[in-house]
mmCIF file of the C-alpha atoms, coordinates in Angstrom:
data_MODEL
# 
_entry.id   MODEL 
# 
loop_
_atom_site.group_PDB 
_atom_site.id 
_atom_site.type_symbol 
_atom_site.label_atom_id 
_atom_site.label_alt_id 
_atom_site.label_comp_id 
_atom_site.label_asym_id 
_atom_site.label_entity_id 
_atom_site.label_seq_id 
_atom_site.pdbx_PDB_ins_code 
_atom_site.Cartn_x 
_atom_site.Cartn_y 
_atom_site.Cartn_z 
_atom_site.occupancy 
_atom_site.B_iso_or_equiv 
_atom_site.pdbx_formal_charge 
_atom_site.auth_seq_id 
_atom_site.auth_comp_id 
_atom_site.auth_asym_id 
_atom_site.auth_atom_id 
_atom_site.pdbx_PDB_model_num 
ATOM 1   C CA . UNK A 1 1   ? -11.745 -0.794 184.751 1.00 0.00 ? 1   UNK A CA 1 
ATOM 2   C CA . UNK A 1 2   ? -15.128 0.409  184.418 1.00 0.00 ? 2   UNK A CA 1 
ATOM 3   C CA . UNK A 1 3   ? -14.337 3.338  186.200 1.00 0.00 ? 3   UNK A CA 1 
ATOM 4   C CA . UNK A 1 4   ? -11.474 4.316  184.231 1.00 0.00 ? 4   UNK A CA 1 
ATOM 5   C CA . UNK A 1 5   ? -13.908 4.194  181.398 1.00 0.00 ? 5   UNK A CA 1 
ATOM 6   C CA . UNK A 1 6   ? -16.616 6.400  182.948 1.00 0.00 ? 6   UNK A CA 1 
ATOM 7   C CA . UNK A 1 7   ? -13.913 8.535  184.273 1.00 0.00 ? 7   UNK A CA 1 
ATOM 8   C CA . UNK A 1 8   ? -13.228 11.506 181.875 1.00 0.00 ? 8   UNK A CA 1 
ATOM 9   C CA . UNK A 1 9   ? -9.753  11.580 180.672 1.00 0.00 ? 9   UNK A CA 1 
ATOM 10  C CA . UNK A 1 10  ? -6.912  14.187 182.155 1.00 0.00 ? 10  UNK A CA 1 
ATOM 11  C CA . UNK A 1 11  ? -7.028  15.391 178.676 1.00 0.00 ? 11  UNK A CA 1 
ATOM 12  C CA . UNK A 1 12  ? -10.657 15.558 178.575 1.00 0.00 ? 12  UNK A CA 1 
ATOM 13  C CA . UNK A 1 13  ? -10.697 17.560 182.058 1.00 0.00 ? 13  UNK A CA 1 
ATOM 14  C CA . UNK A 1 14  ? -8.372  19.419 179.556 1.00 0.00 ? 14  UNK A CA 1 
ATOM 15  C CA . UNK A 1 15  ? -10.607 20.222 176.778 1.00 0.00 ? 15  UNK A CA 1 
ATOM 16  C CA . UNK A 1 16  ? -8.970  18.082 174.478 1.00 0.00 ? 16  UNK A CA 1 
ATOM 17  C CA . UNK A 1 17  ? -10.381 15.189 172.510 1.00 0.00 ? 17  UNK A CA 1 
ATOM 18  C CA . UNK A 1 18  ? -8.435  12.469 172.620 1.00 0.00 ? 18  UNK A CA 1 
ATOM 19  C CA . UNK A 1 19  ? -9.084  10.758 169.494 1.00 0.00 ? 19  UNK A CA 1 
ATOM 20  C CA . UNK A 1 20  ? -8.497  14.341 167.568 1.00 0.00 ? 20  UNK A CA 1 
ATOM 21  C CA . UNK A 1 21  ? -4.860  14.696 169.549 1.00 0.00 ? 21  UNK A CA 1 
ATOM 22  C CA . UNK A 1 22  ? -3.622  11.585 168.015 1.00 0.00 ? 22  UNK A CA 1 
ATOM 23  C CA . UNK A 1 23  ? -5.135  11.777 164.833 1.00 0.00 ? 23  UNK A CA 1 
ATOM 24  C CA . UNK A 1 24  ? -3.222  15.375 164.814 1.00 0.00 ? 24  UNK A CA 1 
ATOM 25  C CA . UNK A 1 25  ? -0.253  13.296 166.364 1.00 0.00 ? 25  UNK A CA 1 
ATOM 26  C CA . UNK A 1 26  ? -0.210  11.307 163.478 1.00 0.00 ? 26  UNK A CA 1 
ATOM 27  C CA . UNK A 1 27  ? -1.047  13.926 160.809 1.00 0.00 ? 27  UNK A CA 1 
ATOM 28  C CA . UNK A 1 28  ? 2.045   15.988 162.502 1.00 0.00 ? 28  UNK A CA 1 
ATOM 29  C CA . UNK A 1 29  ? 4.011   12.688 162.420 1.00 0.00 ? 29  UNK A CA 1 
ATOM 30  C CA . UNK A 1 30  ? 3.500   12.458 158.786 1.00 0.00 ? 30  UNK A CA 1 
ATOM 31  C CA . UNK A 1 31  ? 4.043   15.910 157.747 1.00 0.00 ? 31  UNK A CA 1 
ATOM 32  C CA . UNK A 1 32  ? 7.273   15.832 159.844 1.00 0.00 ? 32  UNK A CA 1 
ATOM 33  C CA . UNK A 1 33  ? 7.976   12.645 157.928 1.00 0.00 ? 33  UNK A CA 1 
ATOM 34  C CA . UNK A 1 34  ? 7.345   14.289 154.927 1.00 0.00 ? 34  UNK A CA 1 
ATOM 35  C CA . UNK A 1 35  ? 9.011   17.492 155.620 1.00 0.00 ? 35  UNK A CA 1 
ATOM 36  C CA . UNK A 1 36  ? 11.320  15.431 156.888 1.00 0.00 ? 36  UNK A CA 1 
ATOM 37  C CA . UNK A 1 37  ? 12.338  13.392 153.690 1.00 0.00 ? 37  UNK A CA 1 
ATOM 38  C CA . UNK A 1 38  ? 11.549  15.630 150.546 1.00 0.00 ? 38  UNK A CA 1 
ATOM 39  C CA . UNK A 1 39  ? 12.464  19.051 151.840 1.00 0.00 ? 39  UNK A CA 1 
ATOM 40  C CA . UNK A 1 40  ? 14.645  19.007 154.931 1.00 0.00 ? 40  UNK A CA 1 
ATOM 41  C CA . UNK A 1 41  ? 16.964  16.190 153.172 1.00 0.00 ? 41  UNK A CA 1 
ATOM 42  C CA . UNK A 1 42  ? 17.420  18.221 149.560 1.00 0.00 ? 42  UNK A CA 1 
ATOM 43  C CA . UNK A 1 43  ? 17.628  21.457 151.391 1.00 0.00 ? 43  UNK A CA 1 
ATOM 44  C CA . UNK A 1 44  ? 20.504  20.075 153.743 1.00 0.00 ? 44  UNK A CA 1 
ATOM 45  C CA . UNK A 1 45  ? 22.338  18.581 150.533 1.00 0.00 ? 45  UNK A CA 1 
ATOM 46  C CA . UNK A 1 46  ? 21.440  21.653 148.349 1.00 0.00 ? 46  UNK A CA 1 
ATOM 47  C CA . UNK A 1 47  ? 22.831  23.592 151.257 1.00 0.00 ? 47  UNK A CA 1 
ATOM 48  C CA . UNK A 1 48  ? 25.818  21.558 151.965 1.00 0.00 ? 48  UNK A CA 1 
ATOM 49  C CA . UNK A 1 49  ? 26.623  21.931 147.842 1.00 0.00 ? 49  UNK A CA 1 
ATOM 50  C CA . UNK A 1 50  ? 26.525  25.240 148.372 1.00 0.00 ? 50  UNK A CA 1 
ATOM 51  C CA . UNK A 1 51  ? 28.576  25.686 151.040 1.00 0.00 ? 51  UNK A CA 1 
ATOM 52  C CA . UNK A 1 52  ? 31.141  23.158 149.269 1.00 0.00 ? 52  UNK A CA 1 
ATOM 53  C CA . UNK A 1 53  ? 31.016  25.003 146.398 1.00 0.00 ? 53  UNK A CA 1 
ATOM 54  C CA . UNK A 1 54  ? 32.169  28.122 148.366 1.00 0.00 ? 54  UNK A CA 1 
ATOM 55  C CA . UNK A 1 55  ? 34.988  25.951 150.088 1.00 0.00 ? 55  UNK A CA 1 
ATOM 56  C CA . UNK A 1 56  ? 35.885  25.149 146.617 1.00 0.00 ? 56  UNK A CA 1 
ATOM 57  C CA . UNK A 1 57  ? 35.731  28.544 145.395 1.00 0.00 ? 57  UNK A CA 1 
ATOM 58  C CA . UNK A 1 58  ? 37.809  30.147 148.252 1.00 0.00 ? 58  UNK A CA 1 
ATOM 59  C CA . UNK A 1 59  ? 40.821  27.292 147.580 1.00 0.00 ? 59  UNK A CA 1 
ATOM 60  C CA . UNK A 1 60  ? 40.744  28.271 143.987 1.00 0.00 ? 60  UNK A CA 1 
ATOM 61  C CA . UNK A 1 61  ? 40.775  31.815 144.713 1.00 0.00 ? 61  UNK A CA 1 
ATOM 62  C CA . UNK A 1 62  ? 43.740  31.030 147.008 1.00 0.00 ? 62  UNK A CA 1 
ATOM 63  C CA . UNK A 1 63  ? 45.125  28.661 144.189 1.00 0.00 ? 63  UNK A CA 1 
ATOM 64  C CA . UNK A 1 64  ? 45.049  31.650 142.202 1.00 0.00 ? 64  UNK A CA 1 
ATOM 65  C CA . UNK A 1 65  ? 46.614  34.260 144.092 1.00 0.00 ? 65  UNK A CA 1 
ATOM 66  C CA . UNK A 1 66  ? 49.371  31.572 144.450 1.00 0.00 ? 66  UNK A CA 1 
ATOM 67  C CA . UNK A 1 67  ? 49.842  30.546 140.474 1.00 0.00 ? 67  UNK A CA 1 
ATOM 68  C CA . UNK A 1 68  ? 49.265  34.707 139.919 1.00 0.00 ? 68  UNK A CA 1 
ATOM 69  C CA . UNK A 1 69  ? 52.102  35.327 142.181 1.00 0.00 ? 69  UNK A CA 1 
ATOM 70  C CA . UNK A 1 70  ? 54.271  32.802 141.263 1.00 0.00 ? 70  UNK A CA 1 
ATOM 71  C CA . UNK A 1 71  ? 53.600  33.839 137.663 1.00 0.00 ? 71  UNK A CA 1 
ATOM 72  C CA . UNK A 1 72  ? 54.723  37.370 138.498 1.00 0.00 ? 72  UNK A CA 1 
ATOM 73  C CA . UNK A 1 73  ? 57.906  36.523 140.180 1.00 0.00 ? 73  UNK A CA 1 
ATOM 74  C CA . UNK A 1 74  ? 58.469  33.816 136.679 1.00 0.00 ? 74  UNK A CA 1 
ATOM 75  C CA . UNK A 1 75  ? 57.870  37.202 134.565 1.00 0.00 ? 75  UNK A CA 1 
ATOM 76  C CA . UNK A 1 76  ? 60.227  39.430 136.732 1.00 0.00 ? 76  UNK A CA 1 
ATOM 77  C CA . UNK A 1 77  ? 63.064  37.039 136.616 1.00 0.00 ? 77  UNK A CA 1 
ATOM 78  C CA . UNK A 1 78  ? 62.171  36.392 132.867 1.00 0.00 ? 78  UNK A CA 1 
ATOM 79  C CA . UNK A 1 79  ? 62.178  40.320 132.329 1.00 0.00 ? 79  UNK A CA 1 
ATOM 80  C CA . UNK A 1 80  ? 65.427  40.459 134.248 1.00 0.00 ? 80  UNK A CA 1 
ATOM 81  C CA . UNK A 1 81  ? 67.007  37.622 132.443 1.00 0.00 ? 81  UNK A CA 1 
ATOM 82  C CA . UNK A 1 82  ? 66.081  38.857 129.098 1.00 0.00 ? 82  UNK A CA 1 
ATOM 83  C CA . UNK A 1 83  ? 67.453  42.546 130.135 1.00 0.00 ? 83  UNK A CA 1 
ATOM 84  C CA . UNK A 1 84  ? 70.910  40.781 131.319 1.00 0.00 ? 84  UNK A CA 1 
ATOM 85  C CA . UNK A 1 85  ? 70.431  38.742 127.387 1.00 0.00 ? 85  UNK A CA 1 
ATOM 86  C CA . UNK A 1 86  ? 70.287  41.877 125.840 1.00 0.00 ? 86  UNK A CA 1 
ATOM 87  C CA . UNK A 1 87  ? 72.856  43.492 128.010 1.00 0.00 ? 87  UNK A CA 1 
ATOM 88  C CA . UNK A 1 88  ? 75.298  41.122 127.129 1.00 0.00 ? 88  UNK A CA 1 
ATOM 89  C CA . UNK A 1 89  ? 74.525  40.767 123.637 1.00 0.00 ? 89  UNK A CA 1 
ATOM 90  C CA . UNK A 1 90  ? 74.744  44.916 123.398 1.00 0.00 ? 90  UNK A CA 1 
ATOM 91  C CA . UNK A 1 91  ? 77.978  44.395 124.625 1.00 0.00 ? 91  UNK A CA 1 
ATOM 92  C CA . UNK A 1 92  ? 79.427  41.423 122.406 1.00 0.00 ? 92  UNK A CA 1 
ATOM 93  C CA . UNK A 1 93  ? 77.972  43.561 119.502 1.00 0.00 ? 93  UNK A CA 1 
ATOM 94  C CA . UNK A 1 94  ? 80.155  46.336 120.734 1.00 0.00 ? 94  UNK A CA 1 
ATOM 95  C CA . UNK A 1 95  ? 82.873  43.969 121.414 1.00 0.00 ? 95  UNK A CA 1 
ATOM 96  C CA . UNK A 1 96  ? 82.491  42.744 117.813 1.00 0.00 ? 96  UNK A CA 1 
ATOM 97  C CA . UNK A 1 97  ? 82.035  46.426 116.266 1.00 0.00 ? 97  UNK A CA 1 
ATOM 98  C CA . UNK A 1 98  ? 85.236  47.840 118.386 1.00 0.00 ? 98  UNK A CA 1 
ATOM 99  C CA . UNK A 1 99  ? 87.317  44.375 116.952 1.00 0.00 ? 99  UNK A CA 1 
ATOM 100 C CA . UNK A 1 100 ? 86.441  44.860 113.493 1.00 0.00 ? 100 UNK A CA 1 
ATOM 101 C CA . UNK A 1 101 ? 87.062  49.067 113.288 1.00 0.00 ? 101 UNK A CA 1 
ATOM 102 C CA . UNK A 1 102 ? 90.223  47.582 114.687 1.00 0.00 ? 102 UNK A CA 1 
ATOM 103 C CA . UNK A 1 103 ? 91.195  45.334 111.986 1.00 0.00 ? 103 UNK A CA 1 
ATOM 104 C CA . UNK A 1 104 ? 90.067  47.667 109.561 1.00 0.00 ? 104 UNK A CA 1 
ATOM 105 C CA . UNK A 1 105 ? 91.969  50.514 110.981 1.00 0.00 ? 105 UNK A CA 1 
ATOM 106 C CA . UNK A 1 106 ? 95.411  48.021 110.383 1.00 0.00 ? 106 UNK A CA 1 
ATOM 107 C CA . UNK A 1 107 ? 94.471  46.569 107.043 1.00 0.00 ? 107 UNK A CA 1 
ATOM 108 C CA . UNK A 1 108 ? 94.087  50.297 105.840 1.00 0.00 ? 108 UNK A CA 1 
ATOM 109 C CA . UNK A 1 109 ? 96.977  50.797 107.716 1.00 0.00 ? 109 UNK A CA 1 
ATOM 110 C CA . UNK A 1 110 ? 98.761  48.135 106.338 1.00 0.00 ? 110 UNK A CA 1 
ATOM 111 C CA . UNK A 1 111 ? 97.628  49.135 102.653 1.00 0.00 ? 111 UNK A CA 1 
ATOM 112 C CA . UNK A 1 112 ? 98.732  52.489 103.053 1.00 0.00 ? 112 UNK A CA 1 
ATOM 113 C CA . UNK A 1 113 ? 102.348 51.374 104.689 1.00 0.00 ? 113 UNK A CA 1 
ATOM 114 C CA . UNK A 1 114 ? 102.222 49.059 100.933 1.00 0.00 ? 114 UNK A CA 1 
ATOM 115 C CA . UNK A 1 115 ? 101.387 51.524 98.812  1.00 0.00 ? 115 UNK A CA 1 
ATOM 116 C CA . UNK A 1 116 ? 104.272 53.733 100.274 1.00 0.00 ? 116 UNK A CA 1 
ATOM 117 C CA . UNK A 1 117 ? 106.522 51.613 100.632 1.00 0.00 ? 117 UNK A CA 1 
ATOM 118 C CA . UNK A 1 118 ? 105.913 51.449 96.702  1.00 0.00 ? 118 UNK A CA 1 
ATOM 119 C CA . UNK A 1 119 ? 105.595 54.770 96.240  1.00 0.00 ? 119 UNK A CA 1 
ATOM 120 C CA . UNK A 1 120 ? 108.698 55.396 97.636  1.00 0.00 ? 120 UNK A CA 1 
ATOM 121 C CA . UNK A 1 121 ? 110.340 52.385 95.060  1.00 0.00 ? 121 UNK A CA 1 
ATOM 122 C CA . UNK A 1 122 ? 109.545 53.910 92.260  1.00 0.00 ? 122 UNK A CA 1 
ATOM 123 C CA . UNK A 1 123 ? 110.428 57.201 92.883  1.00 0.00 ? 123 UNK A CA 1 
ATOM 124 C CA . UNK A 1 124 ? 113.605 55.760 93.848  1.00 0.00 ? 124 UNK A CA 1 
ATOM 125 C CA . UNK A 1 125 ? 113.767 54.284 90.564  1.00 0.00 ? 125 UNK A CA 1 
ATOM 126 C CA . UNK A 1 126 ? 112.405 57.076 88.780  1.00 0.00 ? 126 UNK A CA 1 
ATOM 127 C CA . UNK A 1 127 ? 115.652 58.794 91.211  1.00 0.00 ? 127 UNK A CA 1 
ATOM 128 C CA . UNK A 1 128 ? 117.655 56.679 90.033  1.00 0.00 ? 128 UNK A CA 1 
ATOM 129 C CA . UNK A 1 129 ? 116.763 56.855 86.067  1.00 0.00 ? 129 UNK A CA 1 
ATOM 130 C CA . UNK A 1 130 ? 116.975 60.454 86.792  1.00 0.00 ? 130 UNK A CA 1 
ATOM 131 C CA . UNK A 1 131 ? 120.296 60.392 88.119  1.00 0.00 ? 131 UNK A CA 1 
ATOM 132 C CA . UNK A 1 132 ? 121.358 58.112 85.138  1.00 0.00 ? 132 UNK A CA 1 
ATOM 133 C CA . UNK A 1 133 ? 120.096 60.700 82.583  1.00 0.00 ? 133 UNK A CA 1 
ATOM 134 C CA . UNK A 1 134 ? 121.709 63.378 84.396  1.00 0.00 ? 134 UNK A CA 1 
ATOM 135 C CA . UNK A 1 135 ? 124.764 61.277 84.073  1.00 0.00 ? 135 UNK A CA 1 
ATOM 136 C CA . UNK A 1 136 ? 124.073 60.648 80.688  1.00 0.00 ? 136 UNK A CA 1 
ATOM 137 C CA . UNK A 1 137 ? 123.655 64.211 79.873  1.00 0.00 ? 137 UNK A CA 1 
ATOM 138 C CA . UNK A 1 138 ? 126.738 65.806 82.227  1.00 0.00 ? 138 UNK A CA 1 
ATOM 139 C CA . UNK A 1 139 ? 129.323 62.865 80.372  1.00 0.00 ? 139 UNK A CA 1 
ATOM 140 C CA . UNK A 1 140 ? 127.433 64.576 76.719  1.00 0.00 ? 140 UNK A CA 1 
ATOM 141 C CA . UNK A 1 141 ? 128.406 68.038 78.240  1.00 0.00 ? 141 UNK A CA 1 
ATOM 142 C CA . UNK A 1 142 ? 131.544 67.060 79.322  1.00 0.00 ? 142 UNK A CA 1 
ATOM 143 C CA . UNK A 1 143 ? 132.648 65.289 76.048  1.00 0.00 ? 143 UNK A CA 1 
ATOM 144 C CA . UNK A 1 144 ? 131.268 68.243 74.223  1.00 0.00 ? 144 UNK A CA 1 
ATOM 145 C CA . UNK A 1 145 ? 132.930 70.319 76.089  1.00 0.00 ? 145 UNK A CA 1 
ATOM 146 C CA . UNK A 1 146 ? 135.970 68.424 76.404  1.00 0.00 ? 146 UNK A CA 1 
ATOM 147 C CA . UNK A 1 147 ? 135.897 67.762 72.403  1.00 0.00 ? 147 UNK A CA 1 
ATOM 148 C CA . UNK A 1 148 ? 135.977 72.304 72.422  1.00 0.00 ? 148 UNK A CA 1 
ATOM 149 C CA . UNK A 1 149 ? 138.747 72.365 74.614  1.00 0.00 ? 149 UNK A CA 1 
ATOM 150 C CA . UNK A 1 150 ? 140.406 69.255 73.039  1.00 0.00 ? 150 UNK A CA 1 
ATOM 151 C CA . UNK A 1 151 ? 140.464 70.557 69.478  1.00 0.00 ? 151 UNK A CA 1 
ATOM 152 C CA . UNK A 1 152 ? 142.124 73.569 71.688  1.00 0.00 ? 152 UNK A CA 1 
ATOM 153 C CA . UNK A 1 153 ? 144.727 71.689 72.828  1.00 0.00 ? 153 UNK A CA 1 
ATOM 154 C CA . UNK A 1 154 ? 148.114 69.508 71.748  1.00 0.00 ? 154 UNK A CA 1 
ATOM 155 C CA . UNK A 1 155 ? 147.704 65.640 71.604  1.00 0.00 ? 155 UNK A CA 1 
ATOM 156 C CA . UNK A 1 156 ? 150.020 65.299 74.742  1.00 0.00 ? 156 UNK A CA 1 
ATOM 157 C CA . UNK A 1 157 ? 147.786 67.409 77.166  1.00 0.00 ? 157 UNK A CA 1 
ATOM 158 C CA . UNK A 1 158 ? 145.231 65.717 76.044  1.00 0.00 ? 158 UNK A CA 1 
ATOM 159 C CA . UNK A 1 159 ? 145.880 62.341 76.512  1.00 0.00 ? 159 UNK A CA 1 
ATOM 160 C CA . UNK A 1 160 ? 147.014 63.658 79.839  1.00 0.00 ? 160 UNK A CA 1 
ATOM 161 C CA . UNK A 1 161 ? 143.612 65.200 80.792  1.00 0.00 ? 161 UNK A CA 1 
ATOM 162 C CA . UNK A 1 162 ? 141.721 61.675 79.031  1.00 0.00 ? 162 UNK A CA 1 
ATOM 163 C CA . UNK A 1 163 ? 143.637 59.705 81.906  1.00 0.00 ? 163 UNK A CA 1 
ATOM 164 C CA . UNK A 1 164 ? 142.882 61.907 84.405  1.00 0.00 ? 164 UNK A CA 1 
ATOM 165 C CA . UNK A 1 165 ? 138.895 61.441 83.739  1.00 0.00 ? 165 UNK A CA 1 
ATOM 166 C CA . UNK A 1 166 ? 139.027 58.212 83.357  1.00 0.00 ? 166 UNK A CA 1 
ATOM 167 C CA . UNK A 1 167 ? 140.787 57.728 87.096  1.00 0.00 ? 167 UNK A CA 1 
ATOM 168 C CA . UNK A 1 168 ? 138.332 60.301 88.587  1.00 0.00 ? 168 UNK A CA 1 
ATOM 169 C CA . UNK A 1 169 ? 135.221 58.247 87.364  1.00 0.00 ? 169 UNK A CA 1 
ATOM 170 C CA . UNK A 1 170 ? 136.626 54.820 88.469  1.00 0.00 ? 170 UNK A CA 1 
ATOM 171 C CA . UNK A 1 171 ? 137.279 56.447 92.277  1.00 0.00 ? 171 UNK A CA 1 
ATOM 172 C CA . UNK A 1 172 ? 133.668 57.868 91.711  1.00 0.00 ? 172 UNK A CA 1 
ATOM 173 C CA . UNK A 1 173 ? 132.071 55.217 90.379  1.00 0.00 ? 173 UNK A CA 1 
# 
């Protein structure tokens, strides 16, 4: 054992001290250990947050286009569905407008066929009244007249031509 002792080292053959090597073993050990637990550890989570954050960020991003699109095609049928609405309620309106010039149209009608209808009763009224007067006046001519040619004639001719009237009117009348 001796000999190993007096024998320099492979490392010392080397150039290296042996004591220095593993104190520098241990120093790199430590700042390994070190490295090892306060910055490689945080920088692997800080980095892994990161890159989970960017996971999350691309599936919301995705999550958007989706809700975006889906909210396009809700606002095209709700634009087409509020068109066809307004379609059909241009439509009843018109309906509704058409309907009522309609009734109009026969309750003027209707007035008007009432207010000839009495138009055309009193003037046959007022015909009538006329055609009494005229009656009236033509028996005043003709008694007048008659009374002339009367006053003319003998009793027997007249009583004659008073019988005759009197038949004429009843066939008339």
């Amino acid at each position: 054992m001796t000999e190993a002792l007096t024998q320099p080292g492979v490392l010392a053959s080397l150039g290296v001290n042996g004591k220095l090597f593993a104190a520098q073993l241990v120093n790199f050990a430590v700042i390994i250990f070190v490295v090892w637990k306060w910055v490689y550890k945080p920088l692997l989570k800080t980095m892994d947050a990161r890159e989970q954050k960017i996971v999350d960020g691309l599936s919301h991003a995705e999550q958007a286009k989706k809700i975006l699109a889906e909210s396009e095609a809700k606002q095209t049928e709700m634009l087409k569905t509020a068109r066809q609405e307004s379609q059909r309620m241009v439509e009843a309106a018109q309906q509704e407008a058409e309907a009522e010039r309609k009734r109009l149209m026969a309750e003027t009608s209707a007035e008007l066929e009432r207010q000839l209808a009495d138009v055309r009763e009193r003037l046959k009224g007022e015909k009538l009244a006329m055609m009494q007067t005229v009656k009236n006046e033509v028996a005043d001519l003709v008694l007048a007249a008659t009374e002339k040619v009367a006053r003319s004639m003998d009793a027997k001719a007249q009583h004659a031509l008073v019988t005759e009237a009197i038949s004429e009117l009843e066939t008339s009348v």
